[in-house]
N, CA, C and O atoms as a printed pandas DataFrame, in Angstrom:
     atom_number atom_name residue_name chain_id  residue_number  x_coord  y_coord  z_coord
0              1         N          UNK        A               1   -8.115   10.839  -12.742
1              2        CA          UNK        A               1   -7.822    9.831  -11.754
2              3         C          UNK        A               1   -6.645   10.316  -10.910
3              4         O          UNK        A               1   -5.610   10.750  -11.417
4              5         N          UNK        A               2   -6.809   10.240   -9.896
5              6        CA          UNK        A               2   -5.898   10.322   -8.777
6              7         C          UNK        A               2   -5.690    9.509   -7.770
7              8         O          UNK        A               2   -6.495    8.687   -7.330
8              9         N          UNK        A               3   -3.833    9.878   -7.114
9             10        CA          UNK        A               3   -3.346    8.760   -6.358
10            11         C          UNK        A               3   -3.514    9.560   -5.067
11            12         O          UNK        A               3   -3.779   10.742   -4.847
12            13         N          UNK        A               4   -3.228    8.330   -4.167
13            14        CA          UNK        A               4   -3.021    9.168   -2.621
14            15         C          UNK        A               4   -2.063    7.981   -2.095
15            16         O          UNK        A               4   -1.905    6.792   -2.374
16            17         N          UNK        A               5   -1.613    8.728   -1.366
17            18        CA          UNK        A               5   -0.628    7.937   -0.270
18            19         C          UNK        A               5   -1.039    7.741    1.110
19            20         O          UNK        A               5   -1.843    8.529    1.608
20            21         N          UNK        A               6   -0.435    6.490    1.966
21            22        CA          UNK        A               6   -1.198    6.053    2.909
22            23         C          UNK        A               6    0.286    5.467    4.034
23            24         O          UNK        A               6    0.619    4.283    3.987
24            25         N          UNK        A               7    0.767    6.115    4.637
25            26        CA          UNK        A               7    2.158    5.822    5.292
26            27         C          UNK        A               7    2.429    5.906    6.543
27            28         O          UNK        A               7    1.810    6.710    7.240
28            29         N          UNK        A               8    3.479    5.032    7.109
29            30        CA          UNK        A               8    3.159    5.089    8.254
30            31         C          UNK        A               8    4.454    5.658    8.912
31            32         O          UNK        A               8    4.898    5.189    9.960
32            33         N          UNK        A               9    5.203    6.991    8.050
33            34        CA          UNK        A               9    6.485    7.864    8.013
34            35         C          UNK        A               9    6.147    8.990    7.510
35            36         O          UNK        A               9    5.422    9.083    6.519
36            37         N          UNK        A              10    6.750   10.198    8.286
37            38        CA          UNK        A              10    6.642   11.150    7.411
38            39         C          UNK        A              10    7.240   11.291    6.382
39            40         O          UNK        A              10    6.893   11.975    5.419
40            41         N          UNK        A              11    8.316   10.569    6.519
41            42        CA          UNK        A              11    9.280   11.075    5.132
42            43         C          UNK        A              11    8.642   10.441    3.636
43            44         O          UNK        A              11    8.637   10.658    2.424
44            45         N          UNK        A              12    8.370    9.953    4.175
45            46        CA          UNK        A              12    7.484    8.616    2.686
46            47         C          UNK        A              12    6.400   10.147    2.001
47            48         O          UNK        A              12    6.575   10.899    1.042
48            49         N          UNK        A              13    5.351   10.060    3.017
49            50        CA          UNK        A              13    4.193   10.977    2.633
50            51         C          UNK        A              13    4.877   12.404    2.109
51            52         O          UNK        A              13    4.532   13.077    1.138
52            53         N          UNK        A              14    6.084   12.684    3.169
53            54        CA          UNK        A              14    6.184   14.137    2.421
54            55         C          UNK        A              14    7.186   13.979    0.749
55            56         O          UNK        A              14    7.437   14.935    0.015
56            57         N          UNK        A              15    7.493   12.908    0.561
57            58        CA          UNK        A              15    8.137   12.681   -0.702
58            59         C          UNK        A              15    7.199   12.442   -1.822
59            60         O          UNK        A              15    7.394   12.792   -2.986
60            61         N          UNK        A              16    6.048   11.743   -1.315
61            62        CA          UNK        A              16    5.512   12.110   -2.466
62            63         C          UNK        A              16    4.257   13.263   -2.441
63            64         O          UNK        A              16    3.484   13.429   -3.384
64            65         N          UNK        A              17    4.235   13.713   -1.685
65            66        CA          UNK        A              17    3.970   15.517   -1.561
66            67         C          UNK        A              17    4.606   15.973   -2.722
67            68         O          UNK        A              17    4.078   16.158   -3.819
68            69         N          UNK        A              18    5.856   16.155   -2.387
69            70        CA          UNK        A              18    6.960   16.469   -3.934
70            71         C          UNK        A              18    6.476   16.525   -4.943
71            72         O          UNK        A              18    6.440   17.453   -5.751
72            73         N          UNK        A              19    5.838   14.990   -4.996
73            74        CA          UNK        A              19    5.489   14.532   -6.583
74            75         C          UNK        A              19    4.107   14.805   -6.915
75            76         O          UNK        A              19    3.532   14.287   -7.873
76            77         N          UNK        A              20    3.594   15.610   -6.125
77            78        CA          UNK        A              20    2.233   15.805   -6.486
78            79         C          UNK        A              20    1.333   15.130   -5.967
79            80         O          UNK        A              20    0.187   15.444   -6.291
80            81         N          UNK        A              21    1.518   13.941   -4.959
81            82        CA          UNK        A              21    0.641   13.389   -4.702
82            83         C          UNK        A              21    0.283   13.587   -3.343
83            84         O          UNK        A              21    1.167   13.825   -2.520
84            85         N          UNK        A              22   -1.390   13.488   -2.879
85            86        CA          UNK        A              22   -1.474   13.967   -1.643
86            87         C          UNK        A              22   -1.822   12.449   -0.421
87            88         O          UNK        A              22   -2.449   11.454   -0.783
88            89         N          UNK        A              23   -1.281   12.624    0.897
89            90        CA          UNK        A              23   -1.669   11.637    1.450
90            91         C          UNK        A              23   -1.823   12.013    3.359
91            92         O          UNK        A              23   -2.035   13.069    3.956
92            93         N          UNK        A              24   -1.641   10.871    3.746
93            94        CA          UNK        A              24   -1.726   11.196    5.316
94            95         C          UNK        A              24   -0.368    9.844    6.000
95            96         O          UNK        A              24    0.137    8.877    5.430
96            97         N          UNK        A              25   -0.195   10.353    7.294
97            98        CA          UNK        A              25    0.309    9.325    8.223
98            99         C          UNK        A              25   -0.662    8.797    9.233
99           100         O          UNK        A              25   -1.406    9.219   10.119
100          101         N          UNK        A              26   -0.390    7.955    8.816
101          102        CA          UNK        A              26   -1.549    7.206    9.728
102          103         C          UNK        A              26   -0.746    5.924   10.870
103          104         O          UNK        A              26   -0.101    5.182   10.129
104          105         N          UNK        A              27   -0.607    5.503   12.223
105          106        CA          UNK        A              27   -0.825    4.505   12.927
106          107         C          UNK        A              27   -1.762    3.645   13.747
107          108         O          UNK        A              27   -1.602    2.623   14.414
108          109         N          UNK        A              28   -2.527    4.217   13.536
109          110        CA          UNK        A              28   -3.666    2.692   14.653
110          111         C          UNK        A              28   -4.523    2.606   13.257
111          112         O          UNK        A              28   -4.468    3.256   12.213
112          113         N          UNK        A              29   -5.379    1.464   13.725
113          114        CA          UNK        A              29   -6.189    0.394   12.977
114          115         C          UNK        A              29   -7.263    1.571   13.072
115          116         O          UNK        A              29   -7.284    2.179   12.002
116          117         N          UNK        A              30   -7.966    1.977   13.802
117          118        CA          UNK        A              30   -9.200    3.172   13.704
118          119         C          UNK        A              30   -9.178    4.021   12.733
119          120         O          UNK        A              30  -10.144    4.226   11.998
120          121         N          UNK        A              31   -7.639    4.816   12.607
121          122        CA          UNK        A              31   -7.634    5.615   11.414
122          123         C          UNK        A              31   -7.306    5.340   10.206
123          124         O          UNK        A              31   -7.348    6.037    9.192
124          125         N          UNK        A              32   -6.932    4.134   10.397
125          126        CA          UNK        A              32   -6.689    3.570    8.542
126          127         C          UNK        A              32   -8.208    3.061    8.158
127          128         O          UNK        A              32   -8.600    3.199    6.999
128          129         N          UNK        A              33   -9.160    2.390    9.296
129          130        CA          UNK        A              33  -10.514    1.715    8.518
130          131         C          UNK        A              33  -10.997    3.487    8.043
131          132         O          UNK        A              33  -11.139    3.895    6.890
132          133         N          UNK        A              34  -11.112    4.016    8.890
133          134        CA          UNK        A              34  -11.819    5.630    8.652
134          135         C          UNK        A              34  -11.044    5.717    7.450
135          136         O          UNK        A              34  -11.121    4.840    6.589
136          137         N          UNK        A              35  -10.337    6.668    7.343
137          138        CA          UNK        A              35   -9.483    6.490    5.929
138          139         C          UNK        A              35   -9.502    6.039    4.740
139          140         O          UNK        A              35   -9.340    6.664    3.692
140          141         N          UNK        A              36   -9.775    4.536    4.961
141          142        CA          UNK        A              36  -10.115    3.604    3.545
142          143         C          UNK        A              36  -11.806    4.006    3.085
143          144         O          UNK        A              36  -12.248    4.103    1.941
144          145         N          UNK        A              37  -12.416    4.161    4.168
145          146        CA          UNK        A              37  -14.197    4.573    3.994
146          147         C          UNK        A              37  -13.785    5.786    3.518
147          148         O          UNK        A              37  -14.210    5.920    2.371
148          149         N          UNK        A              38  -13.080    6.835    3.919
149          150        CA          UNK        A              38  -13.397    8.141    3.256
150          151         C          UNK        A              38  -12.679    7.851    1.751
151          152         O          UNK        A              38  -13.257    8.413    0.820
152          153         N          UNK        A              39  -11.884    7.310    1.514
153          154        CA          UNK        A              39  -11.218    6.966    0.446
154          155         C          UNK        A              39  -12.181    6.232   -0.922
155          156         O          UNK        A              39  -12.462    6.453   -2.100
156          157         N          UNK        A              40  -12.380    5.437   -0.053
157          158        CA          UNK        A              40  -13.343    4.363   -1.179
158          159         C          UNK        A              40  -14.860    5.206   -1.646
159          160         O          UNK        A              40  -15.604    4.802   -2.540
160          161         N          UNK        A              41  -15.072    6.331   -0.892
161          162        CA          UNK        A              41  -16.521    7.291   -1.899
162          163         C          UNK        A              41  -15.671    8.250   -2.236
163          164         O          UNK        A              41  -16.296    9.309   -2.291
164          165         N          UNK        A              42  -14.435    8.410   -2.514
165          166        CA          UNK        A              42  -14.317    9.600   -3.048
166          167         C          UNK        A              42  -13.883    8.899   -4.861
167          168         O          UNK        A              42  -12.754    8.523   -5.177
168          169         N          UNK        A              43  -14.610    8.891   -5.413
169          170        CA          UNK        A              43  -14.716    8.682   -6.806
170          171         C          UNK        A              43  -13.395    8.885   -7.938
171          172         O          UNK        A              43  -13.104    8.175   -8.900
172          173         N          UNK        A              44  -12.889    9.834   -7.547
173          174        CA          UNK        A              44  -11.815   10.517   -8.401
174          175         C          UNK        A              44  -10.240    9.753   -8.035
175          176         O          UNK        A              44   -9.220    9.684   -8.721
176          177         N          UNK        A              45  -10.559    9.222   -6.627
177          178        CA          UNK        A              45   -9.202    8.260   -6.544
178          179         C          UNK        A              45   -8.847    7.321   -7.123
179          180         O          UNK        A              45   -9.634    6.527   -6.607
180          181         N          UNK        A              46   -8.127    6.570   -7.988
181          182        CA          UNK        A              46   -7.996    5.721   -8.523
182          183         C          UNK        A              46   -7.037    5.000   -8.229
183          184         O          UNK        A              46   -7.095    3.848   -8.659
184          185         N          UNK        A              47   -6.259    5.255   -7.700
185          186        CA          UNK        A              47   -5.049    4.222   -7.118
186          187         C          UNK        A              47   -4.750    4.821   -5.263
187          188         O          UNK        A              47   -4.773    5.977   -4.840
188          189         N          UNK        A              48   -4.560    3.867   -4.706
189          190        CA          UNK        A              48   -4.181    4.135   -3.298
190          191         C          UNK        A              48   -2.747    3.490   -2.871
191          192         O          UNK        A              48   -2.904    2.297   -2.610
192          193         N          UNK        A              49   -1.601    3.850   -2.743
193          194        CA          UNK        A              49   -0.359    3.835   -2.242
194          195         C          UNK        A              49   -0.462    3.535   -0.770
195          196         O          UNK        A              49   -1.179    4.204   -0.027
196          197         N          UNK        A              50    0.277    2.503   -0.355
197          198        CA          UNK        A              50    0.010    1.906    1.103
198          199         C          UNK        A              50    1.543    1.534    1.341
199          200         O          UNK        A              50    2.004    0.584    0.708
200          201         N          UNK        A              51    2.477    2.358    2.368
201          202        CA          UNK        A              51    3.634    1.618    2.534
202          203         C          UNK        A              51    3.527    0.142    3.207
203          204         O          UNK        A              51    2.583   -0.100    3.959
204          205         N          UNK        A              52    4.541   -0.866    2.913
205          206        CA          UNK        A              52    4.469   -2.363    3.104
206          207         C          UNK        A              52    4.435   -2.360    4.690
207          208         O          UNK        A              52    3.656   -3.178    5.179
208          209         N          UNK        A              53    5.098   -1.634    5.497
209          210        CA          UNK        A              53    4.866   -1.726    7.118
210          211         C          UNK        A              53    3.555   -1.791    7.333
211          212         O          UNK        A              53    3.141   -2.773    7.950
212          213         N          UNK        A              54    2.530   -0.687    6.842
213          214        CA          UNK        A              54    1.574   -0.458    7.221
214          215         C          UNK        A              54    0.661   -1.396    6.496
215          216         O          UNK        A              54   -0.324   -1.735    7.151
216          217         N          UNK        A              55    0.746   -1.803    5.509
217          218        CA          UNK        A              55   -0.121   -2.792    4.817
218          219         C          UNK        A              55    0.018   -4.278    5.845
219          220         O          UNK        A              55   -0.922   -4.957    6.258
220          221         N          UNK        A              56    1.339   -4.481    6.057
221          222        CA          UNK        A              56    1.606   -5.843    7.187
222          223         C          UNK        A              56    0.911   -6.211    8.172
223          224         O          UNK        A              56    0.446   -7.214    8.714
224          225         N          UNK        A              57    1.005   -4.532    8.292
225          226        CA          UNK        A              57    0.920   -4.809   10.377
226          227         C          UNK        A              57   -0.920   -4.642   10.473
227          228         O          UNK        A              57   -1.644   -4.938   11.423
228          229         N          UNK        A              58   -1.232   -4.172    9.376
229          230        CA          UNK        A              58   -3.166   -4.159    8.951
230          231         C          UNK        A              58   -3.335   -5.220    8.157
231          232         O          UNK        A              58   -4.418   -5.019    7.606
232          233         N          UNK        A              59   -2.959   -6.087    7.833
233          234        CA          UNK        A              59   -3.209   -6.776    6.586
234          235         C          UNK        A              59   -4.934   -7.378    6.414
235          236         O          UNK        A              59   -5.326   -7.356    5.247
236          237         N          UNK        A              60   -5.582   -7.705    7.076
237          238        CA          UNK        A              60   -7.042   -8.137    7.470
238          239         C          UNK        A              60   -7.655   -6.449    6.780
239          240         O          UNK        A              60   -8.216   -6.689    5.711
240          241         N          UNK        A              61   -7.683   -5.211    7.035
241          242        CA          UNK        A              61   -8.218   -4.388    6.700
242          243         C          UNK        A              61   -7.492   -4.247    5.032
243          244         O          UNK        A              61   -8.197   -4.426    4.038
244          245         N          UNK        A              62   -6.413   -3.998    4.957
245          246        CA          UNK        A              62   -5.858   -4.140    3.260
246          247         C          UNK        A              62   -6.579   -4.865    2.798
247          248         O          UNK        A              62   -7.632   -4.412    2.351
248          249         N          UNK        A              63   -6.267   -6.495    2.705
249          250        CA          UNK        A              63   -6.617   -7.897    1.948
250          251         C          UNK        A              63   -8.540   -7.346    2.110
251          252         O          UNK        A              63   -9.063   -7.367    0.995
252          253         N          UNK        A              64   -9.451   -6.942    3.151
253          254        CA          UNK        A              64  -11.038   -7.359    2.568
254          255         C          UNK        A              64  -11.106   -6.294    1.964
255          256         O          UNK        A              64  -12.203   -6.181    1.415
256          257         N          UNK        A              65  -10.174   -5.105    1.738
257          258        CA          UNK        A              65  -10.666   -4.000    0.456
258          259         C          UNK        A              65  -10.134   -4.291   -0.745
259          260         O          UNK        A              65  -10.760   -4.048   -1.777
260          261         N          UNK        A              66   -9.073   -4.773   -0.751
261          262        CA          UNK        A              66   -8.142   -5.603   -2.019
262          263         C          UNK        A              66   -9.107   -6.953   -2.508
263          264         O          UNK        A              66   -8.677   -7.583   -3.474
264          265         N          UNK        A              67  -10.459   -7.438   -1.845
265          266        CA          UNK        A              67  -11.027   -8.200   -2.002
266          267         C          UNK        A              67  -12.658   -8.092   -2.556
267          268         O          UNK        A              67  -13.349   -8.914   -3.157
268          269         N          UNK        A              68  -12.917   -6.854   -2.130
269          270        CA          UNK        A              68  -14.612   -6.694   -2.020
270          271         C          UNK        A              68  -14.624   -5.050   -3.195
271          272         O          UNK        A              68  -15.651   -4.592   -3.696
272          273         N          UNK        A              69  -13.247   -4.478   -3.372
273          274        CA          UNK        A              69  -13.424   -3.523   -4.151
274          275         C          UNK        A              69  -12.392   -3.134   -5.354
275          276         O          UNK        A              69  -11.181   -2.919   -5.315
276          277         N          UNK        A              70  -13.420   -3.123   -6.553
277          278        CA          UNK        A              70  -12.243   -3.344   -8.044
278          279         C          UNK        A              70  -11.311   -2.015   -7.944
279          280         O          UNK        A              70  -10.119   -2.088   -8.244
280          281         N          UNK        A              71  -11.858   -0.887   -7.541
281          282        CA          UNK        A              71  -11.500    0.300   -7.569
282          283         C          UNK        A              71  -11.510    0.703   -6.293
283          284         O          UNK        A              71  -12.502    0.295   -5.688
284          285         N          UNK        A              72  -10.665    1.447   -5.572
285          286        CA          UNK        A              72   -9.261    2.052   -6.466
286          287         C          UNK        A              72   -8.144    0.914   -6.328
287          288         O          UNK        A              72   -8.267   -0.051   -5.573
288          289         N          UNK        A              73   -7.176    1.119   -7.051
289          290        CA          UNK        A              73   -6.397   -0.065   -7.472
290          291         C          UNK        A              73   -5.199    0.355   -6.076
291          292         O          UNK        A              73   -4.687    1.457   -5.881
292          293         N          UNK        A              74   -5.011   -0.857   -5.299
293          294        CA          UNK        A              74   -4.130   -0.722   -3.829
294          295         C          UNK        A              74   -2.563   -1.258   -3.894
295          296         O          UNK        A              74   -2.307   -2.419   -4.212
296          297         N          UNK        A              75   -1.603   -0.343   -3.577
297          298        CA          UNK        A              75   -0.312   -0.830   -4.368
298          299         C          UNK        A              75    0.617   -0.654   -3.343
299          300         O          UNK        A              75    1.277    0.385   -3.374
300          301         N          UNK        A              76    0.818   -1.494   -2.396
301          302        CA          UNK        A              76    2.215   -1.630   -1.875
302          303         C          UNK        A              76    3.367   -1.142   -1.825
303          304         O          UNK        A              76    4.046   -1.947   -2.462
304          305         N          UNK        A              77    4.175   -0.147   -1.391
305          306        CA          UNK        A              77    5.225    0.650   -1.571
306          307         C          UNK        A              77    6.214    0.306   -0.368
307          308         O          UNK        A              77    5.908    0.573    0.794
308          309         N          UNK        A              78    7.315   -0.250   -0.686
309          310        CA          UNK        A              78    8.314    0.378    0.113
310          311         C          UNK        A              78    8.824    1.940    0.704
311          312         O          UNK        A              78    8.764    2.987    0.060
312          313         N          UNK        A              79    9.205    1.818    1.745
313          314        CA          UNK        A              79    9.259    3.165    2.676
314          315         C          UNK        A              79   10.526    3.470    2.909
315          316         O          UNK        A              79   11.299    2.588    2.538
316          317         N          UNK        A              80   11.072    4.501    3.442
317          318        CA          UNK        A              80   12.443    4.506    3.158
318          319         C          UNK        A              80   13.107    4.103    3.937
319          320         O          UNK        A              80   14.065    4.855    4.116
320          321         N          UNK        A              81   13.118    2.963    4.751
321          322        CA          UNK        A              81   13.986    2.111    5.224
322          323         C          UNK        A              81   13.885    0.555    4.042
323          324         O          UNK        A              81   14.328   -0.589    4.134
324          325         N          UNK        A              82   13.199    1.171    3.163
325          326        CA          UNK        A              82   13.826   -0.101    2.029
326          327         C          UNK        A              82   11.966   -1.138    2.383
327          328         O          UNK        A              82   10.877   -0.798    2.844
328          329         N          UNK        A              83   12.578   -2.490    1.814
329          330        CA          UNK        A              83   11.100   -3.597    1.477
330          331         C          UNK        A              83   11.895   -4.126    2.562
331          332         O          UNK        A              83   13.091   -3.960    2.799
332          333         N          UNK        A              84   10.749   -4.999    3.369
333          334        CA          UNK        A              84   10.450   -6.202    4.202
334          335         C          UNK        A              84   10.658   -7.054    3.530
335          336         O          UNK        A              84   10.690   -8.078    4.213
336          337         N          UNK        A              85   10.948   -7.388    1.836
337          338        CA          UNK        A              85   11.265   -8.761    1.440
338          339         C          UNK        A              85   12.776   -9.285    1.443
339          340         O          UNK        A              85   13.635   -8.406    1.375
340          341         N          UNK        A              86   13.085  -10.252    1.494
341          342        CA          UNK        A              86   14.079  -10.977    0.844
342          343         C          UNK        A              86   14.942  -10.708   -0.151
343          344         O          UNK        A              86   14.515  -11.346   -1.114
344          345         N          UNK        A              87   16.214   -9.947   -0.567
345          346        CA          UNK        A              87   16.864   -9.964   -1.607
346          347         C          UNK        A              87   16.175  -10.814   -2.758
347          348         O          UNK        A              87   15.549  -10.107   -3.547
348          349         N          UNK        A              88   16.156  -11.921   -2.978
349          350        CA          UNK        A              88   15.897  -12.743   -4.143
350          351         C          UNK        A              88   14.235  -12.941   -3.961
351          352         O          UNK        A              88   13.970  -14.143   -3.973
352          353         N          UNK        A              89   13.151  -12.173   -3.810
353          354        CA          UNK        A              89   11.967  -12.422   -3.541
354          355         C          UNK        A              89   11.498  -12.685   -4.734
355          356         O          UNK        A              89   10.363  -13.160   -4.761
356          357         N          UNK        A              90   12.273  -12.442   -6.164
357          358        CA          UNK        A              90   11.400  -12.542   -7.114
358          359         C          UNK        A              90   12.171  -13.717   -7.707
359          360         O          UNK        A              90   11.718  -14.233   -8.729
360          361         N          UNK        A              91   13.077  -14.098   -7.269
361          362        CA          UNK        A              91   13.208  -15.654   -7.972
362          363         C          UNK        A              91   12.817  -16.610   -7.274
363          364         O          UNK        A              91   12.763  -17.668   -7.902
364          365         N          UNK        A              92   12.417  -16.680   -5.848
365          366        CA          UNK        A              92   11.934  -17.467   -4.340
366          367         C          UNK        A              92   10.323  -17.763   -5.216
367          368         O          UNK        A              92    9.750  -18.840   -5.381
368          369         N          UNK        A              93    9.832  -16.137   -5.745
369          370        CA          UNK        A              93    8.632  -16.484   -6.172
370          371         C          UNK        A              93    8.009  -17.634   -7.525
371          372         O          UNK        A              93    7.079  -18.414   -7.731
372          373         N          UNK        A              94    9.352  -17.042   -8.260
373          374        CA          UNK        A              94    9.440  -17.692   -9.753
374          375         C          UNK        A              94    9.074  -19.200   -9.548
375          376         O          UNK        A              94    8.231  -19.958  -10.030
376          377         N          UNK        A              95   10.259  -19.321   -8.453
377          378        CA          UNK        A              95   10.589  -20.929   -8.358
378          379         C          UNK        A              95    9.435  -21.717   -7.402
379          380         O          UNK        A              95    9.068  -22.871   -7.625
380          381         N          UNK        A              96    8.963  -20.923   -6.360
381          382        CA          UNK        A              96    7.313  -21.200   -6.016
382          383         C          UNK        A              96    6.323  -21.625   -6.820
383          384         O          UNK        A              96    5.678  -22.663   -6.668
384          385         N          UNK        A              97    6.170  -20.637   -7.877
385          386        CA          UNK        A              97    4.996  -20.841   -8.937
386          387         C          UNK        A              97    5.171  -21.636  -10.120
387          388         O          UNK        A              97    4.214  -21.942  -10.831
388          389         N          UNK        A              98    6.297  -21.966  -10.351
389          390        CA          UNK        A              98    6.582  -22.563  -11.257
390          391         C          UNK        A              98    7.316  -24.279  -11.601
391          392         O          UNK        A              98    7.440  -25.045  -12.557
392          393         N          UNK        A              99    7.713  -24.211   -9.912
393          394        CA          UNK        A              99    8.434  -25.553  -10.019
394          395         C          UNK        A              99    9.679  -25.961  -10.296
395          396         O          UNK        A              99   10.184  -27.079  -10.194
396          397         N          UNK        A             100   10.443  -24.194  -10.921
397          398        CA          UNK        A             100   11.607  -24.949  -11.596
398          399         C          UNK        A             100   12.404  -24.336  -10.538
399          400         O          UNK        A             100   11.852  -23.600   -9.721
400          401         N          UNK        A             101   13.784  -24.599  -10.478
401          402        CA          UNK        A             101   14.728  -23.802   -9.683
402          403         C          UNK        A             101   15.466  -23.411  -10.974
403          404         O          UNK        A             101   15.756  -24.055  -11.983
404          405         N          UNK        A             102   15.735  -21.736  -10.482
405          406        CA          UNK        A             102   16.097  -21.112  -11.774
406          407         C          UNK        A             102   17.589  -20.571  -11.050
407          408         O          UNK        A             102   18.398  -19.923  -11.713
């Protein structure tokens, strides 16, 4: 099983080059749907790395493959200008789902 990366920086993609993993830079909507099609028959991929800019600013193409396909598993990465979330995103969430204020 193998990962790939999907970024919309070079520095992201060539870092995890480093680590062994292979990917592309991608900006317009044309080359990420192409991309996800060549991605989704290649069998041996098993996880796909998507920095959070680029997952955002596509989210309609992310969310119906995150929807219509079990495999490969699609994982959100911060890029190196850091996450689009909120400092406290995971207690904002806690207290969302749960009701309590923690």
């Amino acid at each position: 099983m193998q990962m790939y990366v999907i970024s919309d920086n070079v520095d992201t993609c060539t870092g995890m080059r480093l680590a062994g993993i292979d990917g592309i830079v991608i900006h317009e909507r044309e080359a990420l749907k192409e991309e996800f099609d060549e991605l989704l028959k290649n069998k041996d991929i098993g996880i796909i790395l998507i920095t959070e800019k680029l997952s955002h600013d596509f989210s309609d193409i992310v969310n119906s493959i995150k929807l219509s396909c079990q495999t490969p598993l699609i994982v959100e990465i911060p890029d190196r200008h850091g996450t689009g979330r909120k400092a406290d995103f995971i207690t904002a969430y806690v207290n969302e789902a749960i009701g309590l204020k923690l």
